[in-house]
Backbone as CSV, one residue per row, in Angstrom:
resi,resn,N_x,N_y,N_z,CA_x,CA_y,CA_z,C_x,C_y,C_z
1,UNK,8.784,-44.429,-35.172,7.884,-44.334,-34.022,7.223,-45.691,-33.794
2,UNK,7.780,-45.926,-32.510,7.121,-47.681,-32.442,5.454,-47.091,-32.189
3,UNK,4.217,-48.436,-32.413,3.149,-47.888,-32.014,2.460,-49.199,-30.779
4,UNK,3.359,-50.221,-30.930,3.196,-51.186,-30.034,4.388,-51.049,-29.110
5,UNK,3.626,-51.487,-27.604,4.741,-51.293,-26.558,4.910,-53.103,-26.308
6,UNK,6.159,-53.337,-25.787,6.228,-54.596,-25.403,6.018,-54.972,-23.906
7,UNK,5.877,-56.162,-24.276,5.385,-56.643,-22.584,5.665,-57.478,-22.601
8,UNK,6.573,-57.819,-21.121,7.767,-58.614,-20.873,6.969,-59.466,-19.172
9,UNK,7.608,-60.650,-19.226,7.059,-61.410,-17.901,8.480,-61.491,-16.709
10,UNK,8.016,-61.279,-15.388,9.230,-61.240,-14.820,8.925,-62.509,-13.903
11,UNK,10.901,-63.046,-13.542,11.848,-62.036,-13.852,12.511,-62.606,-15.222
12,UNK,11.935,-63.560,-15.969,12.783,-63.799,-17.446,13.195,-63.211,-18.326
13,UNK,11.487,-61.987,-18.071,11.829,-61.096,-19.186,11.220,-61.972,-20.724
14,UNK,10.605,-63.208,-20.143,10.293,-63.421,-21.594,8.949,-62.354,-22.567
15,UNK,9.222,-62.597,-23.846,8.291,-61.445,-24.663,6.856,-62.132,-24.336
16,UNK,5.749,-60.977,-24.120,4.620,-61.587,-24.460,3.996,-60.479,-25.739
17,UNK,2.303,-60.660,-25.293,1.681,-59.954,-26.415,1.771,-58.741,-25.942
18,UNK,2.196,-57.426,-26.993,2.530,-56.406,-26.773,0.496,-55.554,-27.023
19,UNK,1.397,-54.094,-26.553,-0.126,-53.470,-26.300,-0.102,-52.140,-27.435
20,UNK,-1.186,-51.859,-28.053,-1.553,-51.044,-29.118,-1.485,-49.774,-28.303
21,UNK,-0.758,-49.178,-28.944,0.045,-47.276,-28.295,-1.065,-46.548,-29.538
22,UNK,-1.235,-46.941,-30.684,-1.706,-46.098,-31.937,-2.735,-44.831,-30.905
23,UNK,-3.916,-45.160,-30.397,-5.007,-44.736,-30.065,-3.985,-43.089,-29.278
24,UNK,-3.084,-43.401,-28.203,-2.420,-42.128,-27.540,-1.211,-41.203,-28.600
25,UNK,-0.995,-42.071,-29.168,0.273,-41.450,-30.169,-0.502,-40.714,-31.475
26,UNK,-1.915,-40.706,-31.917,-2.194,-40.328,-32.963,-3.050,-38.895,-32.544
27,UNK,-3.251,-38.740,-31.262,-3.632,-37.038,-30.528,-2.579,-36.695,-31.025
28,UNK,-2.837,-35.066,-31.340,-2.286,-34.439,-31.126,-1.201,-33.493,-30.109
29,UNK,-0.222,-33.718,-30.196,0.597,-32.913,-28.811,-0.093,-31.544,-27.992
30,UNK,0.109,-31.796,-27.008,-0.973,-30.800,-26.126,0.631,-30.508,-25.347
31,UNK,1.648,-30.341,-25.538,2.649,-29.847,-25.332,3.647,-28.653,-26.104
32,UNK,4.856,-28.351,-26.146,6.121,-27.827,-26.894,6.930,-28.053,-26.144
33,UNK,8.074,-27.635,-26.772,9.297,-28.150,-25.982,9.896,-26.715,-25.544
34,UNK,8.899,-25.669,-25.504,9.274,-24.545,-24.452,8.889,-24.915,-23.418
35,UNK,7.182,-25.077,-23.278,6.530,-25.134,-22.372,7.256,-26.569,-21.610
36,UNK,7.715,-27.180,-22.048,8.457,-28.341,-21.273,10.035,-28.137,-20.752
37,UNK,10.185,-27.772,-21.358,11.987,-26.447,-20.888,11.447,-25.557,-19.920
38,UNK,10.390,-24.692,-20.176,9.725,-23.881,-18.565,9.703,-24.406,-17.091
39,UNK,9.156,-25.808,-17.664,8.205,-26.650,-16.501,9.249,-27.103,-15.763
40,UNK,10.506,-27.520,-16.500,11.584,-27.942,-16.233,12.735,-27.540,-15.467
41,UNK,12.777,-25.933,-16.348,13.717,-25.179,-14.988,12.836,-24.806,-13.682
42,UNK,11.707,-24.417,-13.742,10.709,-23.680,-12.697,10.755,-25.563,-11.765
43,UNK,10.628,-26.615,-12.025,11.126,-27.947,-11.245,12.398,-27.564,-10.566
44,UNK,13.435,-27.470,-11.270,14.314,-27.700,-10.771,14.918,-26.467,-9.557
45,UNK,14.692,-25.421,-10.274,15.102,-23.910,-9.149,14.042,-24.035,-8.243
46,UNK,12.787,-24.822,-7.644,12.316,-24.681,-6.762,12.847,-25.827,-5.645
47,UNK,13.574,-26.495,-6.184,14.348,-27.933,-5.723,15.194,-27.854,-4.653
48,UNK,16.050,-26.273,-4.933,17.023,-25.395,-4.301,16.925,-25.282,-3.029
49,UNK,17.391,-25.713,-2.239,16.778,-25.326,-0.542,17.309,-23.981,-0.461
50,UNK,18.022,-22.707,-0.719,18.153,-22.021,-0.321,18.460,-21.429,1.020
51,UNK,18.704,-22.457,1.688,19.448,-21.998,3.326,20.637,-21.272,3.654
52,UNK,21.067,-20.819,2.841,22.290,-19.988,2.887,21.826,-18.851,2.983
53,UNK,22.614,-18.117,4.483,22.013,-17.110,4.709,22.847,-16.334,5.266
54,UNK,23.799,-15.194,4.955,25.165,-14.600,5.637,24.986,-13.350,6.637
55,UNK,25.393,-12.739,8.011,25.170,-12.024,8.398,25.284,-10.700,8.154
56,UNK,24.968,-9.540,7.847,25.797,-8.388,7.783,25.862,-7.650,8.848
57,UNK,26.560,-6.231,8.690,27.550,-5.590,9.780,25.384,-5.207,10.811
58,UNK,24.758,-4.925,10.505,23.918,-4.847,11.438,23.021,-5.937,11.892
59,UNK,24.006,-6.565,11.631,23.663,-8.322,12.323,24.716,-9.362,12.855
60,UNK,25.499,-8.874,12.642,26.552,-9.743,13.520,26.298,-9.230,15.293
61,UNK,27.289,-9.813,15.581,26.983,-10.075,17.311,28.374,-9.238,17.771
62,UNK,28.338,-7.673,18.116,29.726,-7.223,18.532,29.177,-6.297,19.192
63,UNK,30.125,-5.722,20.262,30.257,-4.494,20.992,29.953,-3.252,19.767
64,UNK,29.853,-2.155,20.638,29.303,-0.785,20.321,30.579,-0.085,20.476
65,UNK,31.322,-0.874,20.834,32.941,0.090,21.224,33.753,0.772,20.001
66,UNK,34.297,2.270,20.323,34.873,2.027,18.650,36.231,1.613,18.984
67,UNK,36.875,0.709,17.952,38.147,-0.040,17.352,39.278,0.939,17.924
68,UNK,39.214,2.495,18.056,40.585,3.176,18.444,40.053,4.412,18.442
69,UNK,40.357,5.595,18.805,40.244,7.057,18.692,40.023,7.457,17.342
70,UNK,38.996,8.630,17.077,39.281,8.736,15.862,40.140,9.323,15.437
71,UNK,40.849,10.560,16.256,42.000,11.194,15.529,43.060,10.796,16.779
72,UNK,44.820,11.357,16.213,45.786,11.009,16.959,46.464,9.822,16.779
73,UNK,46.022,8.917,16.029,46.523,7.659,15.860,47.413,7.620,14.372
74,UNK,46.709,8.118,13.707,47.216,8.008,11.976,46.919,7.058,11.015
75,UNK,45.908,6.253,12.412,45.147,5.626,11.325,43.901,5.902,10.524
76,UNK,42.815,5.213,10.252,41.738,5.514,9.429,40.540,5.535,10.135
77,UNK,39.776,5.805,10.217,38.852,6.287,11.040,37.698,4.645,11.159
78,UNK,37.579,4.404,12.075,36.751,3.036,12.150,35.998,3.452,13.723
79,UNK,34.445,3.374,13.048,33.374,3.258,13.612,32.655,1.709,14.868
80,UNK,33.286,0.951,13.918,32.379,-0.337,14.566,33.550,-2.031,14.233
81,UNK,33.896,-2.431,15.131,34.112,-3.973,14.744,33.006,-5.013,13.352
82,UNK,31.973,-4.496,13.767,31.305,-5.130,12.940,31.856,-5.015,11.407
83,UNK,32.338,-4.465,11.168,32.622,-3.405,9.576,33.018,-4.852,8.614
84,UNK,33.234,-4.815,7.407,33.382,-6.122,6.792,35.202,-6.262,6.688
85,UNK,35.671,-5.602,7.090,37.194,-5.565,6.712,37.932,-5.741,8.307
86,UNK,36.510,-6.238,9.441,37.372,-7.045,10.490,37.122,-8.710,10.895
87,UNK,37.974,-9.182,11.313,37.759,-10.513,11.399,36.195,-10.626,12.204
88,UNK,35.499,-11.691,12.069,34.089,-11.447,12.684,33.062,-10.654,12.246
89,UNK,33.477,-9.834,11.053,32.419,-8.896,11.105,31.689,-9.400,9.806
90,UNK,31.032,-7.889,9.523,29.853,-8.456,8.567,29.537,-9.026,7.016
91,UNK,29.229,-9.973,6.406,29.478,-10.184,5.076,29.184,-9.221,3.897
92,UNK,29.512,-8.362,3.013,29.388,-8.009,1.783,28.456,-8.478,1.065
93,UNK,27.554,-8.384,-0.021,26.979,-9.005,-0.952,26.747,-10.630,-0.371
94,UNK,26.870,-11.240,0.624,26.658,-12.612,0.638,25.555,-13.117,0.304
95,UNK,25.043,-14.771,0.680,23.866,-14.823,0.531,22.505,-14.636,1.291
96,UNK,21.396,-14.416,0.904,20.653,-14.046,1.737,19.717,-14.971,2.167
97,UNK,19.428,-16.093,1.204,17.952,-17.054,1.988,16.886,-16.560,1.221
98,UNK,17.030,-15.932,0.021,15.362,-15.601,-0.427,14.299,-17.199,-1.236
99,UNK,13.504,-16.831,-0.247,12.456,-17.813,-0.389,11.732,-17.697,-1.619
100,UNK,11.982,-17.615,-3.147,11.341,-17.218,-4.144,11.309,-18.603,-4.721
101,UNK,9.625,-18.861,-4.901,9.932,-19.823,-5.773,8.898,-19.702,-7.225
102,UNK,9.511,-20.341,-8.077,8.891,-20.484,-9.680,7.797,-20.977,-9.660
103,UNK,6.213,-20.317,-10.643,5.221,-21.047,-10.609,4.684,-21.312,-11.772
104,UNK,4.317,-22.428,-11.794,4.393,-23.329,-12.809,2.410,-23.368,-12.915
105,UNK,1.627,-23.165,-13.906,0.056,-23.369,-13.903,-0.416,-25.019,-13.926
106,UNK,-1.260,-25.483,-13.289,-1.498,-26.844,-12.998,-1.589,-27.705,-14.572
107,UNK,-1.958,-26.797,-15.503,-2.606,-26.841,-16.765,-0.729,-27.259,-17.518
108,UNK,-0.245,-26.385,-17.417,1.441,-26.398,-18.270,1.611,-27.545,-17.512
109,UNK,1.775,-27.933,-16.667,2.710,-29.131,-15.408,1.836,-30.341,-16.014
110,UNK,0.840,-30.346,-16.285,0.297,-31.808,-16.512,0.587,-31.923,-18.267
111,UNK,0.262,-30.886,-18.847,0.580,-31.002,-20.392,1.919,-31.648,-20.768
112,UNK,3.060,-30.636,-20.003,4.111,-31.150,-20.247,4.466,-32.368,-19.496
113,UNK,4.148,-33.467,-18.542,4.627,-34.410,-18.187,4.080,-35.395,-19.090
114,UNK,2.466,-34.929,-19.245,1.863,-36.025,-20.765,2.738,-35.967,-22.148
115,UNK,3.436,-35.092,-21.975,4.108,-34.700,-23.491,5.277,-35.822,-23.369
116,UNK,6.267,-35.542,-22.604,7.372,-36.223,-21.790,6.442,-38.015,-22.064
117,UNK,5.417,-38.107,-21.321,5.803,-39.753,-21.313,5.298,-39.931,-22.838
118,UNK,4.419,-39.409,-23.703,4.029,-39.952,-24.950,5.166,-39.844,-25.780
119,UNK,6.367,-38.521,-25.509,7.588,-38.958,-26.021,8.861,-40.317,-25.959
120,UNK,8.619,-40.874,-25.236,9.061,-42.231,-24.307,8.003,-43.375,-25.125
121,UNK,6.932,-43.290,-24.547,5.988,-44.624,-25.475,6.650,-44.669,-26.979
122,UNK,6.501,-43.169,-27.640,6.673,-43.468,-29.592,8.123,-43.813,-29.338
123,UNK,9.313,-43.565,-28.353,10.453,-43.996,-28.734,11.009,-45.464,-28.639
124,UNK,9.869,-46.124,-28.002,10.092,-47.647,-27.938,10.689,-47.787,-26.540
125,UNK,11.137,-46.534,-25.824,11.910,-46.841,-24.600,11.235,-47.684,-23.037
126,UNK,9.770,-47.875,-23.274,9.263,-48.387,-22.301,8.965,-50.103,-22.699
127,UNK,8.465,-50.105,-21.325,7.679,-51.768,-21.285,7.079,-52.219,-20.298
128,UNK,6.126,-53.254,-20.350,5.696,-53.766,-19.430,5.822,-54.838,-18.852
129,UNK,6.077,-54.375,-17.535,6.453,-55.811,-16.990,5.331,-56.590,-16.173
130,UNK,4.791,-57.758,-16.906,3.836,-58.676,-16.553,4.429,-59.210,-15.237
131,UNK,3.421,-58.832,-14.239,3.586,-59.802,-12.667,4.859,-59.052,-12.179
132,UNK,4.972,-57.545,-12.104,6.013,-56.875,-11.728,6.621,-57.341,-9.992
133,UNK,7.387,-57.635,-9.871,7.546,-57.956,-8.550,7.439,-59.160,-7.427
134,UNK,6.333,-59.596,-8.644,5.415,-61.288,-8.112,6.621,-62.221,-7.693
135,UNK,6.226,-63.042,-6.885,7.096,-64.543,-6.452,8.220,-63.817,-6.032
136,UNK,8.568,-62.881,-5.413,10.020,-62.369,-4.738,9.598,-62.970,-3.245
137,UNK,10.121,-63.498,-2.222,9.742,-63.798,-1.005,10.701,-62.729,0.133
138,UNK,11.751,-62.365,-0.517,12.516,-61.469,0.300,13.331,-60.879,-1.144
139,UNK,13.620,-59.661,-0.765,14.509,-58.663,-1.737,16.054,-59.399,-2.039
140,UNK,15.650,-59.101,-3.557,16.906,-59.583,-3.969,17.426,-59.181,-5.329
141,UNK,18.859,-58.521,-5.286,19.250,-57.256,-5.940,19.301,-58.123,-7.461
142,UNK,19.978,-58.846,-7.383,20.485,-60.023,-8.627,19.804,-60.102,-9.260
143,UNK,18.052,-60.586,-8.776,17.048,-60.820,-9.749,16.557,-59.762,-10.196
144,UNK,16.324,-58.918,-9.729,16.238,-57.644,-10.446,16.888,-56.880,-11.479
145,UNK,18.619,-57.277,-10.843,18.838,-56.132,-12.201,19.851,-57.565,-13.028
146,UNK,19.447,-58.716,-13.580,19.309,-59.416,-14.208,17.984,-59.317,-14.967
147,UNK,16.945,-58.962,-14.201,15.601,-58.856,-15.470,15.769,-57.292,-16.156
148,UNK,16.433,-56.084,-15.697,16.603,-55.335,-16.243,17.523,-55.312,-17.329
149,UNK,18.730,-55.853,-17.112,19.500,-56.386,-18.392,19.185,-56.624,-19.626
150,UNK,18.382,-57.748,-19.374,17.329,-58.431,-20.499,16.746,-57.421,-21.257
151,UNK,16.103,-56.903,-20.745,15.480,-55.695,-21.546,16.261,-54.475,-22.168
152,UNK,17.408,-55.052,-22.469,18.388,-54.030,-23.180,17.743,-52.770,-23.710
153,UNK,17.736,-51.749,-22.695,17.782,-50.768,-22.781,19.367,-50.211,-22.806
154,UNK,19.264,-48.874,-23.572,20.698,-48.057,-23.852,21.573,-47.849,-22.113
155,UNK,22.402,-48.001,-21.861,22.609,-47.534,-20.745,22.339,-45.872,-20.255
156,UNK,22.419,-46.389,-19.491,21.045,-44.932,-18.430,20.029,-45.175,-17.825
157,UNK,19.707,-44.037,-17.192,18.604,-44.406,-15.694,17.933,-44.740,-16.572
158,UNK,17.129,-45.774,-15.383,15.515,-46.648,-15.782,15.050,-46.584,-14.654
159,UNK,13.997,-45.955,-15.161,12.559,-45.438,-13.961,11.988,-46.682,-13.908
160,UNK,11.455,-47.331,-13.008,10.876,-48.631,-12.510,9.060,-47.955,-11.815
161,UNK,8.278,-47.783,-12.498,6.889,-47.713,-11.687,5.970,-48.394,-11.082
162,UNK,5.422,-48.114,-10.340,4.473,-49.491,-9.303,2.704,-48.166,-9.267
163,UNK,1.781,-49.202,-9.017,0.823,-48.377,-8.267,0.967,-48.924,-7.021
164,UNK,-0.137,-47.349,-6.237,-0.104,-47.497,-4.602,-0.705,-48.788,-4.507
165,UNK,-1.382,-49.253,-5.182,-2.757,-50.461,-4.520,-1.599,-51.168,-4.546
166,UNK,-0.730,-51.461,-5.327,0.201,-52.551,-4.956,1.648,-52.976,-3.830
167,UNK,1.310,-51.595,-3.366,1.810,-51.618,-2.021,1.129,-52.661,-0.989
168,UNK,0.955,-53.571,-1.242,-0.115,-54.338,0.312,0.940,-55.406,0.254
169,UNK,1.044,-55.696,1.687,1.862,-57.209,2.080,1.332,-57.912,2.457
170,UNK,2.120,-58.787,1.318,1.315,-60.112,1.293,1.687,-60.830,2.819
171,UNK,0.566,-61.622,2.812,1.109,-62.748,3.958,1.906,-63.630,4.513
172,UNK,2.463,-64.495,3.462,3.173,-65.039,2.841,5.009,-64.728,2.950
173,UNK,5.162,-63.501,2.841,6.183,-63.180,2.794,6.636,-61.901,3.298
174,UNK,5.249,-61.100,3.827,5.479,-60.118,4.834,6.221,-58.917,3.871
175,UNK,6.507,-58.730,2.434,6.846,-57.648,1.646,5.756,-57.498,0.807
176,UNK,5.543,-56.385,0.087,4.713,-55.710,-1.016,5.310,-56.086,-2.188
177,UNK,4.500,-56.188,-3.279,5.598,-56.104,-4.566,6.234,-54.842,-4.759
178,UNK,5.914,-54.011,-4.489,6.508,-52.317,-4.716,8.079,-52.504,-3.785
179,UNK,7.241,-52.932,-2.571,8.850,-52.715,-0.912,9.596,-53.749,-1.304
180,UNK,9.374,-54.533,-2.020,10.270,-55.560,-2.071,10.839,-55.483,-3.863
181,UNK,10.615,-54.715,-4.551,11.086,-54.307,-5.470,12.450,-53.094,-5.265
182,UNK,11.809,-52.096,-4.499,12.278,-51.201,-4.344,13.645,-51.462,-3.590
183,UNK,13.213,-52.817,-2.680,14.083,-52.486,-1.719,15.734,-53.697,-2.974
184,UNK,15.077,-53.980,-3.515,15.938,-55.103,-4.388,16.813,-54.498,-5.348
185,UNK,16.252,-52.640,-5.394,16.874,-51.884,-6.714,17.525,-50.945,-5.711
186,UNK,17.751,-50.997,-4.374,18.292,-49.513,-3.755,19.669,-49.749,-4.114
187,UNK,20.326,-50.396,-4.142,22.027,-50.925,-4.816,22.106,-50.138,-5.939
188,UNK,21.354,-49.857,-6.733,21.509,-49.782,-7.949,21.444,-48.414,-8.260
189,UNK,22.238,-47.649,-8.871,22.310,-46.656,-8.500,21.633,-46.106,-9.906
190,UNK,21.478,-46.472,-11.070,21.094,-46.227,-12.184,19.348,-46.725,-12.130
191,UNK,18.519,-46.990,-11.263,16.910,-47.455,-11.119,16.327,-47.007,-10.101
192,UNK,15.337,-46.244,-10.297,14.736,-45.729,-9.578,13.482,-46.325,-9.826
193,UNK,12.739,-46.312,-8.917,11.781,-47.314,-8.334,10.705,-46.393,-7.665
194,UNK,9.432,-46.126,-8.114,8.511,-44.793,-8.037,6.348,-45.377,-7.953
195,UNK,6.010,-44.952,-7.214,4.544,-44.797,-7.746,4.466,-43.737,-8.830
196,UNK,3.580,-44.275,-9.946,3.125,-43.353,-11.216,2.478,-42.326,-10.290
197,UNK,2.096,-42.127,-8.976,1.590,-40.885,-9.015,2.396,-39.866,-8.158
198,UNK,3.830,-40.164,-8.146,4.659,-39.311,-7.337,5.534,-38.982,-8.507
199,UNK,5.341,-39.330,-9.948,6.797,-38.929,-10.855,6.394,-37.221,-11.436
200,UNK,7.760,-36.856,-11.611,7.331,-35.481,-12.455,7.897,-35.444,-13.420
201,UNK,8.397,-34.309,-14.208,9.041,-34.054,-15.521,10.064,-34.694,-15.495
202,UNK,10.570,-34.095,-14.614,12.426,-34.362,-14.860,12.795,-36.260,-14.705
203,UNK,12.262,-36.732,-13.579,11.833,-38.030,-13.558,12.008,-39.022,-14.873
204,UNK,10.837,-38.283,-15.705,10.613,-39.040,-16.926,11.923,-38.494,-18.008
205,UNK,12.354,-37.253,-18.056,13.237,-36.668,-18.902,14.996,-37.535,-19.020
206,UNK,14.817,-37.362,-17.636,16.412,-38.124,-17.428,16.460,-39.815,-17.091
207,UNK,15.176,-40.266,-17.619,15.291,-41.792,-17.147,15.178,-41.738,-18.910
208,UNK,16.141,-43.226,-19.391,16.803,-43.888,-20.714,15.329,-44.735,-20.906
209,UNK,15.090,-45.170,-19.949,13.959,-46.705,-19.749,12.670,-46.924,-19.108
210,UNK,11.778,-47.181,-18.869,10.523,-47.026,-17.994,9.941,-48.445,-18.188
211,UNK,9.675,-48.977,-16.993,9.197,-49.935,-16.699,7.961,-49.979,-15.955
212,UNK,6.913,-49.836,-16.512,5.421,-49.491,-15.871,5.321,-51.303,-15.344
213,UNK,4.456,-51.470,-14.249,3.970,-52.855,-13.083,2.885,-52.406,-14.807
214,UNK,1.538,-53.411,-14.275,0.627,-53.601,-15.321,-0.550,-52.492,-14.509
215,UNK,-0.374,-52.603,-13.409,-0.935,-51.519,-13.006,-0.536,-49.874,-13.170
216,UNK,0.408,-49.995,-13.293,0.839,-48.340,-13.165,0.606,-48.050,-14.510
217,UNK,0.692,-49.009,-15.569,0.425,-48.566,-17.029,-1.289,-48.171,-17.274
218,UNK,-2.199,-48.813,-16.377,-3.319,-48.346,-16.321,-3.898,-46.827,-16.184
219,UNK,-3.148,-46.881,-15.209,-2.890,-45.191,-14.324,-2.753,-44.468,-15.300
220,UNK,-1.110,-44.454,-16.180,-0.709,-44.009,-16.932,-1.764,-43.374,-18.046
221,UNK,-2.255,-44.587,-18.680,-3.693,-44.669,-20.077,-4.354,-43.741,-19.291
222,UNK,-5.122,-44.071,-18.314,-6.295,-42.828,-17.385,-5.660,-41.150,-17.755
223,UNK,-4.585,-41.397,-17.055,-3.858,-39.691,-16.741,-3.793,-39.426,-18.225
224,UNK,-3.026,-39.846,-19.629,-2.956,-39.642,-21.060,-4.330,-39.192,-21.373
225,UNK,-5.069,-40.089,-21.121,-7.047,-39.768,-21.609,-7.531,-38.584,-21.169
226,UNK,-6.818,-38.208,-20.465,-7.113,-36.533,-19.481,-7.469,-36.613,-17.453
227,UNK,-7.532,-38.022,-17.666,-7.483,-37.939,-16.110,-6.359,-37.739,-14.754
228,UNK,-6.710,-37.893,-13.548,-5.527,-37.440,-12.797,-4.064,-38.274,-12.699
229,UNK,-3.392,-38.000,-12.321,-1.843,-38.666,-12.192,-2.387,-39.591,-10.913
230,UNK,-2.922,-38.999,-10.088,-3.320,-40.320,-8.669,-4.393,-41.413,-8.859
């Protein structure tokens, strides 16, 4: 369990002085890995758009006529076109569109995402990147995922975080460090590029790497201490 995180300067990536994790890693877990498997499917099945929606025989669009006589023919007795055994007509068991979704208590959803990133800090998988974004004048994919390299992480997604305050454009160059980060990692199909206060479980679960701005790691410490994600 690492207890120091490193902190890296961009875009070199050279090492600087790393930051003391002991103080968040020595609480106790205010998680499990049910309650984080819960949080997780109830995320994901609400994700579902559910728009699939099939007609049946008292919903399709047909005449009132019946199909043939009922007796005299030798055939089988048929009531309605609509029936499911004519072309056009109505679906069987299809799907319906139910709007059900999983609820998750505000209390489980924040436990388990604190659980999730303090699992990430003790694994050494994060870092900080000093001057995240700084001196870019226009987006540019190269320098970016050249400073991600550096930081040899395992291959797999790497979550990239920014705070909102650092959304402002500069003058200078008419991009944000965030828009002009973001826009430098959209190529990349393995980095995702996020405000700390829009990530959720799964976010943190399926990203290999995390790259907190120096701001978003602030955020981060706040939300760990018990305060909000925004």
């Amino acid at each position: 369990m690492s207890q120091v995180m490193r902190r890296v300067s961009f875009p070199d990536a050279g090492v600087c002085e790393g930051v003391d994790l002991s103080s968040f890693l020595e609480a106790e877990p205010s998680s499990s890995l049910a309650m984080m498997h819960r949080c997780l499917v109830c995320l994901r099945a609400n994700k579902r758009q559910r728009s699939a929606c099939s007609l049946t025989r008292s919903e399709v669009s047909h005449s009132g006529k019946k199909p043939h006589p009922q007796k005299g023919t030798g055939r089988a007795r048929q009531g309605s076109l609509a029936s499911p055994q004519y072309r056009g007509g109505g679906v069987v068991f299809g799907p319906r569109g139910v709007k059900s979704l999983a609820k998750v208590n505000k209390k489980e959803r924040r436990a388990s995402l604190k659980g999730a990133l303090l699992d990430r800090l003790s694994s050494g998988a994060c870092a900080i990147g000093v001057d995240l974004g700084a001196g870019m004048e226009r987006p540019k994919t190269s320098l970016v995922c050249s400073f991600l390299e550096k930081l040899s992480f395992s291959k797999g997604k790497v979550l990239v975080l920014f705070d909102q305050k650092e959304d402002v454009l500069l003058q200078d160059s008419g991009w944000s460090r965030y828009s002009c980060f973001q826009k430098s990692a959209a190529n990349l199909s393995s980095v995702r590029v996020l405000f700390f206060s829009q990530i959720n479980l799964q976010d943190v679960l399926s990203a290999r790497g995390i790259v907190f701005s120096e701001a978003a790691f602030l955020a981060c410490s706040r939300f760990l201490e018990g305060g909000a994600v925004a």
